[in-house]
VEXGU-394518 format. One record per residue (C-alpha): residue in three letters; x, y, z. Coordinates in nm, 3 decimals, always signed. Example, Ala and Ser with C-alpha at 12.3 -4.5 7.8 and 13.67 -1.06 7.14 Angstrom:
// VEXGU-394518
<site><residuo>ala</residuo><X>+1.230</X><Y>-0.450</Y><Z>+0.780</Z></site>
<site><residuo>ser</residuo><X>+1.367</X><Y>-0.106</Y><Z>+0.714</Z></site>
This chain:
// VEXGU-394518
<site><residuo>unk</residuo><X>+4.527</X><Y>+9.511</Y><Z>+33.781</Z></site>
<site><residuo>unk</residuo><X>+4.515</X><Y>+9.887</Y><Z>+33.650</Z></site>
<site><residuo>unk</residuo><X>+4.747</X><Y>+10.135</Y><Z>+33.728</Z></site>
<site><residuo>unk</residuo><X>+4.557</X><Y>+10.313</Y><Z>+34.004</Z></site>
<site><residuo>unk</residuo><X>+4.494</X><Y>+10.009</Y><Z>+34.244</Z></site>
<site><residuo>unk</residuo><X>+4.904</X><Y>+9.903</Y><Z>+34.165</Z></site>
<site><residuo>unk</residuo><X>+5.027</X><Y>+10.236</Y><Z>+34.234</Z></site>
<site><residuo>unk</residuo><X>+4.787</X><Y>+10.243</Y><Z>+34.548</Z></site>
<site><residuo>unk</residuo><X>+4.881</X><Y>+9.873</Y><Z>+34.726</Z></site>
<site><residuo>unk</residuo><X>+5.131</X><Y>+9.742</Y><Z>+34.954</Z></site>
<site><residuo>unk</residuo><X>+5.465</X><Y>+9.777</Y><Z>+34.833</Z></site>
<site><residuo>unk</residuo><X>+5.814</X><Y>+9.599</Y><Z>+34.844</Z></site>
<site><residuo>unk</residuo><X>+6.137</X><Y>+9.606</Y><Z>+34.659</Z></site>
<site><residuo>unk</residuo><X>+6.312</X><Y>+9.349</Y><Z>+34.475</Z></site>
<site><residuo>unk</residuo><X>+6.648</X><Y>+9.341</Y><Z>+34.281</Z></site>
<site><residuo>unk</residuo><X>+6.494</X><Y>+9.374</Y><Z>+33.906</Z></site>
<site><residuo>unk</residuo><X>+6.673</X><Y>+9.095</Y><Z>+33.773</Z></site>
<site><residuo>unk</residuo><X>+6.465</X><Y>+8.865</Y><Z>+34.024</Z></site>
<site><residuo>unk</residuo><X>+6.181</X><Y>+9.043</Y><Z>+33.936</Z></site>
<site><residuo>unk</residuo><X>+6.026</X><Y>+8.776</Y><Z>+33.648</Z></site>
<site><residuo>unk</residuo><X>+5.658</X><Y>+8.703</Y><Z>+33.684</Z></site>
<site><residuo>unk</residuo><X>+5.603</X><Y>+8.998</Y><Z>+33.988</Z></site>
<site><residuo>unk</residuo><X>+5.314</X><Y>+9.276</Y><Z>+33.957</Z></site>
<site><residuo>unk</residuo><X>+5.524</X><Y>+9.583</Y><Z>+33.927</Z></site>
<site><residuo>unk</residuo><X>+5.430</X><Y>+9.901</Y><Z>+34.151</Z></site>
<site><residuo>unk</residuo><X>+5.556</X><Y>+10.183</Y><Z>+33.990</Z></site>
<site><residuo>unk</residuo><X>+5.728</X><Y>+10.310</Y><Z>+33.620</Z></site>
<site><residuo>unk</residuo><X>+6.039</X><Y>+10.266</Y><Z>+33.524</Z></site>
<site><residuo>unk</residuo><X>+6.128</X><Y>+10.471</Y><Z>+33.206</Z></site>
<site><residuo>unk</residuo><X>+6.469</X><Y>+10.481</Y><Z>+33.041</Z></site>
<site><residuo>unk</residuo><X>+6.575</X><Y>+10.823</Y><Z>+32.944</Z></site>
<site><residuo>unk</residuo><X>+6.649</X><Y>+10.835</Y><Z>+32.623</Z></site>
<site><residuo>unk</residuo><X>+6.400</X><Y>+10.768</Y><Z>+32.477</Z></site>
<site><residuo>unk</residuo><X>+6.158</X><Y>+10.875</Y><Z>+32.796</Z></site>
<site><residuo>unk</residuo><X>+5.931</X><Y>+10.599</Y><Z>+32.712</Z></site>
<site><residuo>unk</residuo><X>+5.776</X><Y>+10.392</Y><Z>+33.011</Z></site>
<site><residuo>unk</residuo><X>+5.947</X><Y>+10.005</Y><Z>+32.981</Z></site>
<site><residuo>unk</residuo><X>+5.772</X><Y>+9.901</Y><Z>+33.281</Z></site>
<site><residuo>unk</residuo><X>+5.408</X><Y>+10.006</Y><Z>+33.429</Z></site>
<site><residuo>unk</residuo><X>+5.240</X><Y>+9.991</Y><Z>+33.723</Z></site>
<site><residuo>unk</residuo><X>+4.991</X><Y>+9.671</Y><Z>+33.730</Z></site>
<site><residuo>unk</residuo><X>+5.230</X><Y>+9.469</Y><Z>+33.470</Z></site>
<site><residuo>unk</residuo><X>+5.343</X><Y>+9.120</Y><Z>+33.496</Z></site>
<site><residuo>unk</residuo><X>+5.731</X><Y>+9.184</Y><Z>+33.458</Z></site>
<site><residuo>unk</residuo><X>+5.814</X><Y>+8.967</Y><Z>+33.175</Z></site>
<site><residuo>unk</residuo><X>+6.191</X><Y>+8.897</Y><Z>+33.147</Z></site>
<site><residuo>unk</residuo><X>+6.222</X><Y>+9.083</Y><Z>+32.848</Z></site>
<site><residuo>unk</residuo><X>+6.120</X><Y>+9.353</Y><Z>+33.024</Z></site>
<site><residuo>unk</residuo><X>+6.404</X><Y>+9.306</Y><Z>+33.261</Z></site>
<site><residuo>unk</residuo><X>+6.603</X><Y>+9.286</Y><Z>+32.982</Z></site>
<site><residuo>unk</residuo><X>+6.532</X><Y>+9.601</Y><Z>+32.780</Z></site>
<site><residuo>unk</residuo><X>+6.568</X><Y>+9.737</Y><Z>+33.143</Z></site>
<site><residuo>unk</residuo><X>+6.909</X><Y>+9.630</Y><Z>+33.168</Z></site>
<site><residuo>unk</residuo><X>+7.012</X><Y>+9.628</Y><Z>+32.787</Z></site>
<site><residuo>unk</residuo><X>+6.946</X><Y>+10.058</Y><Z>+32.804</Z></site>
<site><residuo>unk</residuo><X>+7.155</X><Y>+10.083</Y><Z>+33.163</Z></site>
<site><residuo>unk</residuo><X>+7.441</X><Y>+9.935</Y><Z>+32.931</Z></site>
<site><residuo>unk</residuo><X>+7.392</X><Y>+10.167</Y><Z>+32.687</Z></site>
<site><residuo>unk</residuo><X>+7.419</X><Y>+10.495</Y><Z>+32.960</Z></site>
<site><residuo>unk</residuo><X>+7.063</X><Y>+10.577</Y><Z>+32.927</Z></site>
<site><residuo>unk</residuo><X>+6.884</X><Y>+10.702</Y><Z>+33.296</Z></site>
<site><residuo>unk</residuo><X>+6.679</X><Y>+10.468</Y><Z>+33.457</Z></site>
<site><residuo>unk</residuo><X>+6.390</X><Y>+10.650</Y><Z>+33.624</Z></site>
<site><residuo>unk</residuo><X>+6.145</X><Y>+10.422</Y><Z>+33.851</Z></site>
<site><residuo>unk</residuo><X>+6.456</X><Y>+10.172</Y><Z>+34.027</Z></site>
<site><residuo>unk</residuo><X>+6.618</X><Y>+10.276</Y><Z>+34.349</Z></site>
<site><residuo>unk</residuo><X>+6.973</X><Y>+10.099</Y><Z>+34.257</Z></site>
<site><residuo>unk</residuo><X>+6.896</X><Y>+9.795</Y><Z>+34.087</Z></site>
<site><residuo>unk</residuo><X>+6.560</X><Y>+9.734</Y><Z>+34.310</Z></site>
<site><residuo>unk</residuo><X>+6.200</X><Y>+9.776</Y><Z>+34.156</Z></site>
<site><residuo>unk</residuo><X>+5.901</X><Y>+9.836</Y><Z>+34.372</Z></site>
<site><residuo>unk</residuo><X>+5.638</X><Y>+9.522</Y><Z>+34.307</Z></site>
<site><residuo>unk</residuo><X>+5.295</X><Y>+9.413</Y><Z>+34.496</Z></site>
């Protein structure tokens, strides 16, 4: 799926750490570095989630996650 017809379907959210094997629906960049981890259209793989997670340890600003949740297809 490309990033248009993701960013343009049906949405939910899910807590990212249950988010494994879901279509994700939007970014999510980590700030530093400002470099997307997640886009719109992807599988979420875990290490995804993890590198997700890994850079909220290390204080960096999650941009694209509304608390912990991620929006998926």
């Amino acid at each position: 799926m490309n990033i248009y017809e993701a960013e343009n379907s049906p949405k939910r959210s899910i807590d990212i750490r249950k988010s494994r094997g879901q279509t994700s629906a939007s970014f999510v960049y980590a700030f530093p570095p400002d470099i997307p981890v997640i886009v719109p259209g992807e599988t979420i793989s875990q290490e995804s989630i993890d590198a997700v997670l890994s850079y909220m340890e290390d204080g960096a600003r999650i941009i694209g996650l509304k608390g912990w949740d991620i929006s998926i297809i």
